[in-house]
C-alpha positions in Angstrom: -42.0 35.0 85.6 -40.7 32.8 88.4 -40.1 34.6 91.8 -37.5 32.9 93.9 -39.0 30.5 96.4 -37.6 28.2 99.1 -39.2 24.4 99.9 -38.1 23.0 103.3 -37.7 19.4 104.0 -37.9 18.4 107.7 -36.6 14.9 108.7 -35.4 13.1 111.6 -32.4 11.4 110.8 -29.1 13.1 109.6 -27.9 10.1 106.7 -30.6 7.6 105.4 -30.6 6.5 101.9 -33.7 9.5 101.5 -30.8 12.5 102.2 -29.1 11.7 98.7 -31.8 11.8 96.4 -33.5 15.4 98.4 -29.7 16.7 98.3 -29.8 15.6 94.1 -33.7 16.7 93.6 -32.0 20.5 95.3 -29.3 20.7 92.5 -31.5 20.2 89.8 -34.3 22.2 91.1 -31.6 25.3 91.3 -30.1 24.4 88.0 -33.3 24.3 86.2 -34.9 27.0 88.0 -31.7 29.3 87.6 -31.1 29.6 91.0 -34.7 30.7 91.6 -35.6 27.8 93.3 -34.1 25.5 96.0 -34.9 23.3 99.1 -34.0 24.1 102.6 -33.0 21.0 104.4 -33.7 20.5 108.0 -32.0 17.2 109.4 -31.5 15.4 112.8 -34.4 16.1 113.9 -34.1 20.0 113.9 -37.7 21.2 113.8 -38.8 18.1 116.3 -39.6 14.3 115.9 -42.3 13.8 113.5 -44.8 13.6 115.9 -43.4 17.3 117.0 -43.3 18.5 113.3 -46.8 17.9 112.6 -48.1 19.1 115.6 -46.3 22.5 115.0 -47.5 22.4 111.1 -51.4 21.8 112.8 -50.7 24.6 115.0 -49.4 27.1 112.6 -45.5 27.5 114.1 -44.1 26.4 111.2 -45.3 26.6 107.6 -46.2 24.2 105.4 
């Protein structure tokens, strides 16, 4: 039985041509998962630069 489940992408910039296929891989993922499963998007830069994201992933502030 699938238990609902969120993935989160972190990324710096707001529109590159990376944004369209996460925001298409979310709609399937929620259609084929019946809503069980989708991907929370974090954009511009919200969790930190990269450098800043993987130093808080290292550290244990945010989850992997």
């Amino acid at each position: 039985m699938l238990r609902p489940a969120q993935l989160s992408f972190a990324m710096t910039a707001v529109t590159t041509a990376y944004a369209s296929p996460r925001i298409l891989f979310d709609e399937k993922l929620k259609a084929l998962s019946g809503g069980k499963l989708s991907i929370n998007q974090f954009p511009g830069a919200q969790l930190g630069t990269e450098r800043q994201t993987l130093q808080k992933l290292r550290a244990g502030d945010i989850n992997s």
